[in-house]
PDB file of N, CA, C and O in Angstrom:
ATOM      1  N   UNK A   1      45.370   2.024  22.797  1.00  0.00           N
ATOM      2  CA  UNK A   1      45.324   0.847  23.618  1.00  0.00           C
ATOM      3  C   UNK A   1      45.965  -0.305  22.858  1.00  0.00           C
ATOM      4  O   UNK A   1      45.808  -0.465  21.648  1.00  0.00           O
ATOM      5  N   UNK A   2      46.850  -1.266  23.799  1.00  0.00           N
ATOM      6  CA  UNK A   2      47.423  -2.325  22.874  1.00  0.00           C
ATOM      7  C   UNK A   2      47.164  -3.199  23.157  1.00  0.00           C
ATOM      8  O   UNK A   2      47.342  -3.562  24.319  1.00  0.00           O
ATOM      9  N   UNK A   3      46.687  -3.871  22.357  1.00  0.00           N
ATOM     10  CA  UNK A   3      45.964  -5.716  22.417  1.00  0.00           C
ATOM     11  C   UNK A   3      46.345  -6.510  22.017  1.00  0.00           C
ATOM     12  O   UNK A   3      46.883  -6.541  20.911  1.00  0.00           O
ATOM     13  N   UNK A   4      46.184  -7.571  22.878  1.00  0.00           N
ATOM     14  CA  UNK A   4      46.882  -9.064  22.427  1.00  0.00           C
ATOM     15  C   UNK A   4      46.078  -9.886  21.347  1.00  0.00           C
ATOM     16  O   UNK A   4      44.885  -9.955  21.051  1.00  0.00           O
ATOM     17  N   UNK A   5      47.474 -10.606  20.785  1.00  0.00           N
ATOM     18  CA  UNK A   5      46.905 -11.207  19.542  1.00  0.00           C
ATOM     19  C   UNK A   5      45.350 -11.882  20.011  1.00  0.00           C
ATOM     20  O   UNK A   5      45.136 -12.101  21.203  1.00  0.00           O
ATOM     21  N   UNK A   6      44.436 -12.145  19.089  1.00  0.00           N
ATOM     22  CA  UNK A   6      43.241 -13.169  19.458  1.00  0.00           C
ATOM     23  C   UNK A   6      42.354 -11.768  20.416  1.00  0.00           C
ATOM     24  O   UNK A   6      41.766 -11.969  21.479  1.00  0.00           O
ATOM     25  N   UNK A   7      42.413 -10.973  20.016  1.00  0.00           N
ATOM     26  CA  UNK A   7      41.669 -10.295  21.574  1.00  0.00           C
ATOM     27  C   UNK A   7      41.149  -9.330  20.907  1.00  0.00           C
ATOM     28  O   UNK A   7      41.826  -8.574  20.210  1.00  0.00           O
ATOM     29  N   UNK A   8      40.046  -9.254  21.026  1.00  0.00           N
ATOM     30  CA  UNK A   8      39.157  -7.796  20.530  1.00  0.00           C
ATOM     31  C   UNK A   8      38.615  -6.829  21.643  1.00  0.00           C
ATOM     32  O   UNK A   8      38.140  -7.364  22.644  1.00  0.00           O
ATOM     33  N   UNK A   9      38.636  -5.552  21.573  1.00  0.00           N
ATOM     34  CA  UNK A   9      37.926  -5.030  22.711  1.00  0.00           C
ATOM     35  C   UNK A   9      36.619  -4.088  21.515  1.00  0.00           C
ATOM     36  O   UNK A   9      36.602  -4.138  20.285  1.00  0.00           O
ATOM     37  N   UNK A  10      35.846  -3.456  22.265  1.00  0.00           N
ATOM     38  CA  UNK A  10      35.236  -2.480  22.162  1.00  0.00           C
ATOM     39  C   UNK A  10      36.003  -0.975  22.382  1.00  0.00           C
ATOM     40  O   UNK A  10      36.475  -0.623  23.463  1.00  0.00           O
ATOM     41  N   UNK A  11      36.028  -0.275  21.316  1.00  0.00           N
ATOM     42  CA  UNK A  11      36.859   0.931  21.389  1.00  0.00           C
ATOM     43  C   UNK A  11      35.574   2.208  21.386  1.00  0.00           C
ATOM     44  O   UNK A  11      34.715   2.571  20.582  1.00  0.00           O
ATOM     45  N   UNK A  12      36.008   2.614  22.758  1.00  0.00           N
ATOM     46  CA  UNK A  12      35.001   3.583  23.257  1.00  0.00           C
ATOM     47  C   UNK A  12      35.419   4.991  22.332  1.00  0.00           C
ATOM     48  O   UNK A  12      34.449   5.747  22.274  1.00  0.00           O
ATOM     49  N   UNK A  13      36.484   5.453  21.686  1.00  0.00           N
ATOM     50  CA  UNK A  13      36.441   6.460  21.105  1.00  0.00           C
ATOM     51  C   UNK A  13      36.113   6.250  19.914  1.00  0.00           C
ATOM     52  O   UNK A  13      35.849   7.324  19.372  1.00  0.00           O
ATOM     53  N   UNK A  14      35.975   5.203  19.093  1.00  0.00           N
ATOM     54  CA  UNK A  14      35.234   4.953  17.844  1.00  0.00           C
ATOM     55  C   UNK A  14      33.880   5.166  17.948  1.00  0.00           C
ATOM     56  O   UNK A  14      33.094   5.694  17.162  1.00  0.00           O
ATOM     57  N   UNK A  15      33.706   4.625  19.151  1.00  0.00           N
ATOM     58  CA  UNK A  15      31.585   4.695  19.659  1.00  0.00           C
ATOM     59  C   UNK A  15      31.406   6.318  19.690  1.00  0.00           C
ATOM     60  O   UNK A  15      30.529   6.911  19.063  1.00  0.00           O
ATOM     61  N   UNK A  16      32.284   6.874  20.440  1.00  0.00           N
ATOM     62  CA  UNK A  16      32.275   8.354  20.844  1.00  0.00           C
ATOM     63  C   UNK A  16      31.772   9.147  19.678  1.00  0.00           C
ATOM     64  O   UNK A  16      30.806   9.905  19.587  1.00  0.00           O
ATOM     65  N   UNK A  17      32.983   8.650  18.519  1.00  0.00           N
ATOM     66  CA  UNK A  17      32.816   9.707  17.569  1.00  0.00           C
ATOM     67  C   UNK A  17      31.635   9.862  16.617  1.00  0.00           C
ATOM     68  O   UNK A  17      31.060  10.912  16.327  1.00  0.00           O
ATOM     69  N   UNK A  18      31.289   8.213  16.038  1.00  0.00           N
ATOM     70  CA  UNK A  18      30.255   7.986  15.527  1.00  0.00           C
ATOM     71  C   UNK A  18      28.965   8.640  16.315  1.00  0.00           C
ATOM     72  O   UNK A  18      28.119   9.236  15.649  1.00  0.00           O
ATOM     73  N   UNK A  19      28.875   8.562  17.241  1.00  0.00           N
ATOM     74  CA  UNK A  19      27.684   9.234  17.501  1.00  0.00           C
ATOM     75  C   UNK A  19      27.747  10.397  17.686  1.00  0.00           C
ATOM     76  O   UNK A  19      26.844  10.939  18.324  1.00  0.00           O
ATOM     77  N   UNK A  20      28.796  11.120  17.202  1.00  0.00           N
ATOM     78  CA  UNK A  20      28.776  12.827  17.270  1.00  0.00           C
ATOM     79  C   UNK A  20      28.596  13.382  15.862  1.00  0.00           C
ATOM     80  O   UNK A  20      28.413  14.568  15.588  1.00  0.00           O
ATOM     81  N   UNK A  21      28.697  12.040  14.733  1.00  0.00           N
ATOM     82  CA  UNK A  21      28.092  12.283  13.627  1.00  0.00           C
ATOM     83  C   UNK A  21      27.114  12.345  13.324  1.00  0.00           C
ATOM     84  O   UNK A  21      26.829  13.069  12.370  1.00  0.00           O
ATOM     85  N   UNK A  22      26.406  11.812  13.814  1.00  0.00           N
ATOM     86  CA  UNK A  22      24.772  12.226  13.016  1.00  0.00           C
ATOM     87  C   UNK A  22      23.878  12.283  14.354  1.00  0.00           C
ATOM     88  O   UNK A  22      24.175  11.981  15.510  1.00  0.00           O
ATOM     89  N   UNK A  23      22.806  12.724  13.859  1.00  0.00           N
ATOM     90  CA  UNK A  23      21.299  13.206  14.959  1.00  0.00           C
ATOM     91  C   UNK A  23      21.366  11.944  16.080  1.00  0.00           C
ATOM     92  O   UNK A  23      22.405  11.406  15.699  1.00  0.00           O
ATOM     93  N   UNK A  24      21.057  11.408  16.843  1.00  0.00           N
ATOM     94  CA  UNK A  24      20.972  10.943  17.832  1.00  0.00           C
ATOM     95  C   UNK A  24      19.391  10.033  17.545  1.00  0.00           C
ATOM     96  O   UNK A  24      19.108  10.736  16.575  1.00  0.00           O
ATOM     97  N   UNK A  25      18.646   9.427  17.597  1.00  0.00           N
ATOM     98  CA  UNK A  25      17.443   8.071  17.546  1.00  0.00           C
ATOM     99  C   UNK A  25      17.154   8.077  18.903  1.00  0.00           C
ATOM    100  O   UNK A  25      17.800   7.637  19.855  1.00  0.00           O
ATOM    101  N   UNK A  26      15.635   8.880  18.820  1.00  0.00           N
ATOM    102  CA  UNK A  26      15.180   8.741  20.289  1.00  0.00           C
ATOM    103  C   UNK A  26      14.394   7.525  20.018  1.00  0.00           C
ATOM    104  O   UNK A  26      13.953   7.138  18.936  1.00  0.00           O
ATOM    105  N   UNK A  27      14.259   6.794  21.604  1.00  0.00           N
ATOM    106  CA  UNK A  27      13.046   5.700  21.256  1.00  0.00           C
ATOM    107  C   UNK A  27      12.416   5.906  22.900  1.00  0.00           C
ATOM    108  O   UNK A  27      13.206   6.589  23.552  1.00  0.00           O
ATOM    109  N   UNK A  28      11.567   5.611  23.461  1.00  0.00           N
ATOM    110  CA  UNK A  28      11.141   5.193  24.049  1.00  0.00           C
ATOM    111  C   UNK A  28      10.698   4.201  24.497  1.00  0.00           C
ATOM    112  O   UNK A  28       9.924   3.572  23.775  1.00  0.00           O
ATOM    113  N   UNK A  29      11.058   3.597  26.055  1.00  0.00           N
ATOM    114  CA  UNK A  29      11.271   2.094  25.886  1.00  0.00           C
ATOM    115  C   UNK A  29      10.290   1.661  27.756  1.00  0.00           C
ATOM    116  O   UNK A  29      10.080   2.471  28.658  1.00  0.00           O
ATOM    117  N   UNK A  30      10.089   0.860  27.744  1.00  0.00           N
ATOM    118  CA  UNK A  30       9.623   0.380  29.464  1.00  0.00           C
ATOM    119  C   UNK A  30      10.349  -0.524  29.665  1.00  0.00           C
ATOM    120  O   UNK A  30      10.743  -1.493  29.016  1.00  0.00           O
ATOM    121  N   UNK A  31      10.513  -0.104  30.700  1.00  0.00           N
ATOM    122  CA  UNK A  31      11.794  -1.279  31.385  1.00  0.00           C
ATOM    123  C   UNK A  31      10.749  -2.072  32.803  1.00  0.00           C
ATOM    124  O   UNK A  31      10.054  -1.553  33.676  1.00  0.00           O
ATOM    125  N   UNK A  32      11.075  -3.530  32.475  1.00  0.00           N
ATOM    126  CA  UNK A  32      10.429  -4.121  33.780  1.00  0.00           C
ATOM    127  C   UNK A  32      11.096  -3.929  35.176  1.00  0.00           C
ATOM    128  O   UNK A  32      12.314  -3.813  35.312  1.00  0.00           O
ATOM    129  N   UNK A  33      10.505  -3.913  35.855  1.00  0.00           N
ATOM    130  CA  UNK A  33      11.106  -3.340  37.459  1.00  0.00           C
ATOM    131  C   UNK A  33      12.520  -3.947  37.432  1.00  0.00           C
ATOM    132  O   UNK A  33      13.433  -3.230  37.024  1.00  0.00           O
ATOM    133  N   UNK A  34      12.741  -5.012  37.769  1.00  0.00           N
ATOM    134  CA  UNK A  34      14.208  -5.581  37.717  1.00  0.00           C
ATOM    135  C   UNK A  34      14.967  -4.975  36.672  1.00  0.00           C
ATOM    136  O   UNK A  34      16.073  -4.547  37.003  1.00  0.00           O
ATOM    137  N   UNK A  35      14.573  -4.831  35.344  1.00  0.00           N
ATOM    138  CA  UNK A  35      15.745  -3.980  34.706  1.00  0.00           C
ATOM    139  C   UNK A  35      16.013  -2.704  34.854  1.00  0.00           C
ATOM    140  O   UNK A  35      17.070  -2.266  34.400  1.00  0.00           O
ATOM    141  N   UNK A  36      14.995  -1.764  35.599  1.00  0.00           N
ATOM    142  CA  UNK A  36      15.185  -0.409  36.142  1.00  0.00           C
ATOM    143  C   UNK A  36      15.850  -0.115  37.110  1.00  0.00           C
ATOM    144  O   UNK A  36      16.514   0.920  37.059  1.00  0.00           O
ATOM    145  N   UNK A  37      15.871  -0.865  38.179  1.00  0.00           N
ATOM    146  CA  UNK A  37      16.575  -1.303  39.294  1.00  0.00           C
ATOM    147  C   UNK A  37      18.410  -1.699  39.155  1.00  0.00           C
ATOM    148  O   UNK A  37      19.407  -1.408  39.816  1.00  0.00           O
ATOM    149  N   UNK A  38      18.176  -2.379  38.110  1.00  0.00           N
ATOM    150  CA  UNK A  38      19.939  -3.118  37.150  1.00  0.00           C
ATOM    151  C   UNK A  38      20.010  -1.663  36.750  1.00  0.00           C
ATOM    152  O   UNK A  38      21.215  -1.433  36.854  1.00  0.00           O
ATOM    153  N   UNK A  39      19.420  -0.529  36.349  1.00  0.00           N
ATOM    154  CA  UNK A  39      19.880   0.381  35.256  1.00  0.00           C
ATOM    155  C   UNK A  39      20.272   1.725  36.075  1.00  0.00           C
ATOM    156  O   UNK A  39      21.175   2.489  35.733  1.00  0.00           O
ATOM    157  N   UNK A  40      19.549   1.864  37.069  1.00  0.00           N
ATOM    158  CA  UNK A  40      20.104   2.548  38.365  1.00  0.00           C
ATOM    159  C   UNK A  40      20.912   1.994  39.427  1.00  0.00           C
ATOM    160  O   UNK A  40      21.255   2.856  40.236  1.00  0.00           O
ATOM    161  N   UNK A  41      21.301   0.895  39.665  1.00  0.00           N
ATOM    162  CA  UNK A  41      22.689   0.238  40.222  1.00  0.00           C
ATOM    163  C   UNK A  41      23.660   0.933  39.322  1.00  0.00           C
ATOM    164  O   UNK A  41      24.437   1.797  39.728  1.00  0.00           O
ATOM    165  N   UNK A  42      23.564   0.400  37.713  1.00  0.00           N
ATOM    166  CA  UNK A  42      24.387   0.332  36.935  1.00  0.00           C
ATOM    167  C   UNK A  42      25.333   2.169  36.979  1.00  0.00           C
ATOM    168  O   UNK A  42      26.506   2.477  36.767  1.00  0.00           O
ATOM    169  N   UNK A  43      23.988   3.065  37.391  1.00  0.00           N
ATOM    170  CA  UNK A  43      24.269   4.044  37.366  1.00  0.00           C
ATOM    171  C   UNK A  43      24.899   4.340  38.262  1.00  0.00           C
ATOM    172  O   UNK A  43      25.683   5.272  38.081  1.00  0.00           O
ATOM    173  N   UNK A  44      24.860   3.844  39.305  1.00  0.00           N
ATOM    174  CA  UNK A  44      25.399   4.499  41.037  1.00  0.00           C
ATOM    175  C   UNK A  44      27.158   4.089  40.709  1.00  0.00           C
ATOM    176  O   UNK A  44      28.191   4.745  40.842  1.00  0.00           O
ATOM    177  N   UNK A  45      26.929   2.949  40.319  1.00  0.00           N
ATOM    178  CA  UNK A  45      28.571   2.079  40.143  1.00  0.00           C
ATOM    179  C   UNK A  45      29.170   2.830  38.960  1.00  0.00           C
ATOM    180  O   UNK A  45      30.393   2.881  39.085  1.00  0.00           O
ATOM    181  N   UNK A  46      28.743   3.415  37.885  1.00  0.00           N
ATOM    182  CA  UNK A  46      29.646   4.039  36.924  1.00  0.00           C
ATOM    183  C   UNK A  46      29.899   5.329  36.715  1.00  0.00           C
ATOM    184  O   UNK A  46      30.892   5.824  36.182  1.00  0.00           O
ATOM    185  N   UNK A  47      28.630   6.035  37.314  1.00  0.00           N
ATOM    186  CA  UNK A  47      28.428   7.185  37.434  1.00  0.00           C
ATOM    187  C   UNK A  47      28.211   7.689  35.784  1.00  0.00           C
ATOM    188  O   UNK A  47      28.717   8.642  35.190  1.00  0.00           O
ATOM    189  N   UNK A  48      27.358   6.764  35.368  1.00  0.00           N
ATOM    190  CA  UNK A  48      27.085   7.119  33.714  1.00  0.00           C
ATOM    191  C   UNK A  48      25.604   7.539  33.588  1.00  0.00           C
ATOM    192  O   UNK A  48      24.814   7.002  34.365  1.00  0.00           O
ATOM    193  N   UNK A  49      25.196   8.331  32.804  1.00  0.00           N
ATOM    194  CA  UNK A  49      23.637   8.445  32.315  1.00  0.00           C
ATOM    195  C   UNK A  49      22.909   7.617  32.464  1.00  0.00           C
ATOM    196  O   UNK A  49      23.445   6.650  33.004  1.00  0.00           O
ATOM    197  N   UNK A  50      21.152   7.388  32.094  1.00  0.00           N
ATOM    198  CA  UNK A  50      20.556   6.504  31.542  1.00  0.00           C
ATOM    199  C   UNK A  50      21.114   6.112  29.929  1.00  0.00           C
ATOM    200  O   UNK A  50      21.326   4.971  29.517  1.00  0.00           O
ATOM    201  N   UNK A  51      21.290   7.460  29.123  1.00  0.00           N
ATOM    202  CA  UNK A  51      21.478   7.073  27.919  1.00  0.00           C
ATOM    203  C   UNK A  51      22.871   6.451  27.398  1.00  0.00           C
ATOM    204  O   UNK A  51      22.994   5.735  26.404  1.00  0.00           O
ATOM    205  N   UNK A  52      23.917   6.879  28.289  1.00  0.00           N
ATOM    206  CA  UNK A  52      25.147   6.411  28.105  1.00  0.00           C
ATOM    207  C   UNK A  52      25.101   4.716  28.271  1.00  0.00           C
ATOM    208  O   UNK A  52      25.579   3.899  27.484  1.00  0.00           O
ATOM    209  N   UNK A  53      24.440   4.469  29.428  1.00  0.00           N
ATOM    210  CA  UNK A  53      24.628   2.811  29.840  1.00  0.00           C
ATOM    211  C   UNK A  53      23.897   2.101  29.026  1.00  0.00           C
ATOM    212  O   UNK A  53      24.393   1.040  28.648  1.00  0.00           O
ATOM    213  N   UNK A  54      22.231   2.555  28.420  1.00  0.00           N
ATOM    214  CA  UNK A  54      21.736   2.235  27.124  1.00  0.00           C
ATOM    215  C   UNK A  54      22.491   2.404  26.130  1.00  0.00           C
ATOM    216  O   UNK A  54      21.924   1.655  25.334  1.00  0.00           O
ATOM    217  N   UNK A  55      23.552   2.929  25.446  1.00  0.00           N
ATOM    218  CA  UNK A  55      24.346   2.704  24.428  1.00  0.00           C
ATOM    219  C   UNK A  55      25.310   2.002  24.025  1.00  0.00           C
ATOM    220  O   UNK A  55      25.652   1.568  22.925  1.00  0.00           O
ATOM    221  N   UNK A  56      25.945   1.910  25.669  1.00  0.00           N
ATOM    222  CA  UNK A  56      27.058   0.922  25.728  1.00  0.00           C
ATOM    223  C   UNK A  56      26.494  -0.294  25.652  1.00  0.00           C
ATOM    224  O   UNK A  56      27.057  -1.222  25.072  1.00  0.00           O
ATOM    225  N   UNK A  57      25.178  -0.422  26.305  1.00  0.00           N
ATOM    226  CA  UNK A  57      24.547  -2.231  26.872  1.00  0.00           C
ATOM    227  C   UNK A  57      24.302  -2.458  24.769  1.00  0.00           C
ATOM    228  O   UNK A  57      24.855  -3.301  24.062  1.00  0.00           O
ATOM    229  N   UNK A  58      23.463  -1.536  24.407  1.00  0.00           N
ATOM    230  CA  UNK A  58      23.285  -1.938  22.556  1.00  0.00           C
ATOM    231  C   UNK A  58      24.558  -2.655  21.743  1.00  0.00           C
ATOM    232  O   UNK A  58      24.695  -3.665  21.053  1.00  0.00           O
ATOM    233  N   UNK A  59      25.596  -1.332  22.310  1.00  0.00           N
ATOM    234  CA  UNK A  59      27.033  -1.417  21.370  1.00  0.00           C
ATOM    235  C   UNK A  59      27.744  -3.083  22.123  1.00  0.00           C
ATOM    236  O   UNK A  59      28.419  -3.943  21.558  1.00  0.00           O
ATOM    237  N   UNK A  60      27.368  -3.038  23.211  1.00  0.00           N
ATOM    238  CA  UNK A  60      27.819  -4.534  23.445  1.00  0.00           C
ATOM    239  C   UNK A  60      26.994  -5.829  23.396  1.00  0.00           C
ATOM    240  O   UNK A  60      27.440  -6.875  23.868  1.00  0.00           O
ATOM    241  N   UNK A  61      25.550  -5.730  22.705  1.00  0.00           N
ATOM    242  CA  UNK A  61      24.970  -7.023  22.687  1.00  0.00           C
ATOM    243  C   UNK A  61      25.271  -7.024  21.285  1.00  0.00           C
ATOM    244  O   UNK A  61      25.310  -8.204  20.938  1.00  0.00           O
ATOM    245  N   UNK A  62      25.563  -6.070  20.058  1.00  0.00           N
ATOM    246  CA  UNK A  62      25.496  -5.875  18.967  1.00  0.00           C
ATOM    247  C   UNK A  62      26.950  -6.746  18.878  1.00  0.00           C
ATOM    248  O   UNK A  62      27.102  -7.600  18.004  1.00  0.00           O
ATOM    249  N   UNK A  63      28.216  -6.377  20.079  1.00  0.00           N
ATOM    250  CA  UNK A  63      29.128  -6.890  19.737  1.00  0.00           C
ATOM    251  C   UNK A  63      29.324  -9.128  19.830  1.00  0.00           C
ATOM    252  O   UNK A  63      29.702 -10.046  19.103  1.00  0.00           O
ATOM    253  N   UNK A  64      28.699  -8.897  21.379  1.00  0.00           N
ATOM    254  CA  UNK A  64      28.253 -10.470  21.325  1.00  0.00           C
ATOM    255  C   UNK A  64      27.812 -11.121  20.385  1.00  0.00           C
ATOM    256  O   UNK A  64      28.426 -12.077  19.909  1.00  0.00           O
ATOM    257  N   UNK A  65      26.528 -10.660  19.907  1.00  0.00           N
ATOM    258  CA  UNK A  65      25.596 -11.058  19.044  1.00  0.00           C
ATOM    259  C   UNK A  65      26.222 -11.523  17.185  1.00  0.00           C
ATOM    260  O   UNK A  65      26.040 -12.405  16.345  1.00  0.00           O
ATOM    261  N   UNK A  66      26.996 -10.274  17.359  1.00  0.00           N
ATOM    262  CA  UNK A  66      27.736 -10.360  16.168  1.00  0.00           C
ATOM    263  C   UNK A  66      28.933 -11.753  15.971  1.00  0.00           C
ATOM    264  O   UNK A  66      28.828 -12.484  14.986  1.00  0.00           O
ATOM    265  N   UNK A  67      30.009 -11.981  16.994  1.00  0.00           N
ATOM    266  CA  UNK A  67      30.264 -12.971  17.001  1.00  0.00           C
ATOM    267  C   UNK A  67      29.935 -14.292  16.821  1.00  0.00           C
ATOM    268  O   UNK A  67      30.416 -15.089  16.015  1.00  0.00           O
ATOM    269  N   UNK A  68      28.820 -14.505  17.882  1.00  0.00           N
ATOM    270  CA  UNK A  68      28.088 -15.697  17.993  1.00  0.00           C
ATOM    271  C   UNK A  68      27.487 -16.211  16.801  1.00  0.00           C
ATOM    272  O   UNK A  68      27.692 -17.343  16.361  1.00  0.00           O
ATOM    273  N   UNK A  69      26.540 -15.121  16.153  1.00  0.00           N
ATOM    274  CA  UNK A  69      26.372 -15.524  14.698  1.00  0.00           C
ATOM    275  C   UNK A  69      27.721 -15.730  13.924  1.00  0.00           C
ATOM    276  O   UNK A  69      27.596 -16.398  12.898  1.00  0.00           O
ATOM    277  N   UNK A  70      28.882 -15.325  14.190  1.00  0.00           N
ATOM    278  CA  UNK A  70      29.947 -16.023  13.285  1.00  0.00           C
ATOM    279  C   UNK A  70      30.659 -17.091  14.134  1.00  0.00           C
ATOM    280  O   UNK A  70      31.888 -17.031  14.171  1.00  0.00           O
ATOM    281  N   UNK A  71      30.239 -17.737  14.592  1.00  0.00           N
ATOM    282  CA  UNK A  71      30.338 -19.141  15.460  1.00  0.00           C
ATOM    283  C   UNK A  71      31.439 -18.816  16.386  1.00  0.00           C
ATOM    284  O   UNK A  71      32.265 -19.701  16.607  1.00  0.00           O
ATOM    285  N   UNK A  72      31.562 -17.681  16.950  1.00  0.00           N
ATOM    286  CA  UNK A  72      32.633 -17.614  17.873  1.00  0.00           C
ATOM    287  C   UNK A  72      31.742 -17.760  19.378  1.00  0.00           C
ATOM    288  O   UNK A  72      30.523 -17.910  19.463  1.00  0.00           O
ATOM    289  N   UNK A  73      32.699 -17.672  20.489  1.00  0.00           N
ATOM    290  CA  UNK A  73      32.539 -18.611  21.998  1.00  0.00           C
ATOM    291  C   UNK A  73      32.771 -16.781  22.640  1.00  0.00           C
ATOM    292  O   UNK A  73      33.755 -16.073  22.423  1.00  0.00           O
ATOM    293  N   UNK A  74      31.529 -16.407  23.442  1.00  0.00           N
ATOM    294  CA  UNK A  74      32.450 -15.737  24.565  1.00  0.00           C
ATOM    295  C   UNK A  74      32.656 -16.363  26.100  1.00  0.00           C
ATOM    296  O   UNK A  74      31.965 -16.923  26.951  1.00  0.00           O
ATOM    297  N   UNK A  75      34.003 -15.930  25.929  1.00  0.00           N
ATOM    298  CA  UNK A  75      33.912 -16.776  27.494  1.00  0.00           C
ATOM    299  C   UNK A  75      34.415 -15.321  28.264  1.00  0.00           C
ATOM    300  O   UNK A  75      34.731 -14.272  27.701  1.00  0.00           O
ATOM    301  N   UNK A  76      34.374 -15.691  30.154  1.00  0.00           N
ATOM    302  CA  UNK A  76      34.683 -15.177  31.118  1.00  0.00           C
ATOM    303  C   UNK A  76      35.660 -16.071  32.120  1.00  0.00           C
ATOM    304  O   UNK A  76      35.474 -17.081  32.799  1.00  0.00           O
ATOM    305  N   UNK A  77      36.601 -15.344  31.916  1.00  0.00           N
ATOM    306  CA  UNK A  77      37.495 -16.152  33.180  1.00  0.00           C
ATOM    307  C   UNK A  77      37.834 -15.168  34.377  1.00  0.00           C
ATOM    308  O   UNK A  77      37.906 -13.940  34.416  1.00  0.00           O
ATOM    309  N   UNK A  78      37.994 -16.032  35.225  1.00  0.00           N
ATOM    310  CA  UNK A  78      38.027 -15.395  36.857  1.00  0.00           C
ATOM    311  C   UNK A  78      39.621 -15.256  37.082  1.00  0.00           C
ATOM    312  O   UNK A  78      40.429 -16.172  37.238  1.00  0.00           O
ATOM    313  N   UNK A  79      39.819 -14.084  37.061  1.00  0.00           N
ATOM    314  CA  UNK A  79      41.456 -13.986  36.938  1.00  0.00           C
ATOM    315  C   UNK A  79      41.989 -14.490  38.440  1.00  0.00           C
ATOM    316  O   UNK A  79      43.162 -14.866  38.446  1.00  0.00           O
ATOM    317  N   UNK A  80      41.451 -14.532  39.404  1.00  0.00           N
ATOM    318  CA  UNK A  80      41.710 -15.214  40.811  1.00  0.00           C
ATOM    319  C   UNK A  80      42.029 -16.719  40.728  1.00  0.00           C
ATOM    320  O   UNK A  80      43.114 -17.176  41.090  1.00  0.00           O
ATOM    321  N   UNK A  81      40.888 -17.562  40.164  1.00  0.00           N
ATOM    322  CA  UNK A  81      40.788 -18.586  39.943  1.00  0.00           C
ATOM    323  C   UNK A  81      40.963 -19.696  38.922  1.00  0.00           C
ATOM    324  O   UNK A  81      40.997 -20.922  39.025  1.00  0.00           O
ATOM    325  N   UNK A  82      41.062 -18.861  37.908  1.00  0.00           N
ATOM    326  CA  UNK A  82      41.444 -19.140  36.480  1.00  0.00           C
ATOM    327  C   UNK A  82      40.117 -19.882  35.819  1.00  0.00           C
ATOM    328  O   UNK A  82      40.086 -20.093  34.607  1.00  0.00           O
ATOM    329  N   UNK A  83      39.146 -20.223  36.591  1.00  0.00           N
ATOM    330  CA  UNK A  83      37.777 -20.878  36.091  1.00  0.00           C
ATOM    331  C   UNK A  83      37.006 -19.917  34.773  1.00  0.00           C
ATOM    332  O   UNK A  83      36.810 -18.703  34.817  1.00  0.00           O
ATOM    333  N   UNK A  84      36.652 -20.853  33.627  1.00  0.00           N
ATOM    334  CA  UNK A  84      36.649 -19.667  32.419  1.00  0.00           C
ATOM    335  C   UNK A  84      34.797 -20.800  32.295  1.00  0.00           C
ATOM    336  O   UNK A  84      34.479 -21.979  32.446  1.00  0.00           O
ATOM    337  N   UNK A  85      34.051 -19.417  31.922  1.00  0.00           N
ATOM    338  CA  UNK A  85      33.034 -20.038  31.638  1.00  0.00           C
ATOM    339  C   UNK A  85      32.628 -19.369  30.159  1.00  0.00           C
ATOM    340  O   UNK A  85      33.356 -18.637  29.490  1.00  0.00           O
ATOM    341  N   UNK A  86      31.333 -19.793  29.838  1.00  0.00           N
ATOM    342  CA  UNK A  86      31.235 -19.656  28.380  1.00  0.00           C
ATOM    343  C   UNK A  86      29.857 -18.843  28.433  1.00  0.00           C
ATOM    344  O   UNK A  86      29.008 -19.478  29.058  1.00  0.00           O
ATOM    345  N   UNK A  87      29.337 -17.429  27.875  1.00  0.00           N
ATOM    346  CA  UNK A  87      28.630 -17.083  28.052  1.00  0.00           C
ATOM    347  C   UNK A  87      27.709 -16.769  26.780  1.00  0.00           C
ATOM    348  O   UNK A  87      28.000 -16.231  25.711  1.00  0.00           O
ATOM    349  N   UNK A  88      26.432 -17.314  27.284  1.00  0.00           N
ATOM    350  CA  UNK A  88      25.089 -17.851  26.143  1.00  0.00           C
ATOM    351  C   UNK A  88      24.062 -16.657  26.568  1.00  0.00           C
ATOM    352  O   UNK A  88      23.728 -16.398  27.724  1.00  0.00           O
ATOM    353  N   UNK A  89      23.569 -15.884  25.210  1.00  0.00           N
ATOM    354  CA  UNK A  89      22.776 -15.219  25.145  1.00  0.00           C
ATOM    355  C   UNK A  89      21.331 -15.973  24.334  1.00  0.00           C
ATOM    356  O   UNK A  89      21.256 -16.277  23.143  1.00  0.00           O
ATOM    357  N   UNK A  90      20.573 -16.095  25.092  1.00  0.00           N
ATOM    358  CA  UNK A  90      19.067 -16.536  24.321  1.00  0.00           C
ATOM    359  C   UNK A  90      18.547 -15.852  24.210  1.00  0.00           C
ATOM    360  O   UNK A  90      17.445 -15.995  23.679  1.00  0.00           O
TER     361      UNK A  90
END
C-alpha cells in the first residue's frame, strides 16, 4: 500500500502476522447492552467475528491513544464536504 507523506495507516498484515506468533490472550469481558448491539451491527456491516472486531477496535485505540499521548490531533474530514473535525477520546 502507498502512502502519502504525513499519513499513517494501520497495516492489517503486520496485525495478521503478529498474532500468528504467539498463543492468543483469552479474556473475558461484559459488554453493556449498547456496546453489544454496536458489536453485532459492527458484525452484520463487515462480516467480521466477535474476536476479529475486538482486535481491530484494541489495535486502533492503542493506535489513537498512542498518538495523542505524543501530542498529535486526530482529525476526520468529510470528503463530500471538506468539514474536518478533531476527534477526542476521554
Amino acid at each position: 500500500m502507498t502512502e502519502k507523506p504525513g499519513r499513517e495507516t494501520l497495516d492489517k498484515e503486520s496485525h495478521d502476522d503478529a498474532a500468528r506468533q504467539s498463543p492468543p490472550d483469552r479474556i473475558t469481558v461484559a459488554l453493556i447492552p449498547k456496546v453489544g448491539d454496536e458489536l453485532l451491527r459492527l458484525q452484520e456491516r463487515t462480516g467480521l467475528s466477535k474476536t476479529d472486531v475486538v482486535n481491530r477496535a484494541i489495535t486502533l485505540y492503542e493506535f489513537i491513544d498512542e498518538r495523542t499521548k505524543a501530542d498529535k490531533e486526530i482529525l476526520i474530514r468529510d470528503k463530500k464536504t471538506g468539514e474536518t473535525q478533531t476527534v477526542v477520546l476521554l
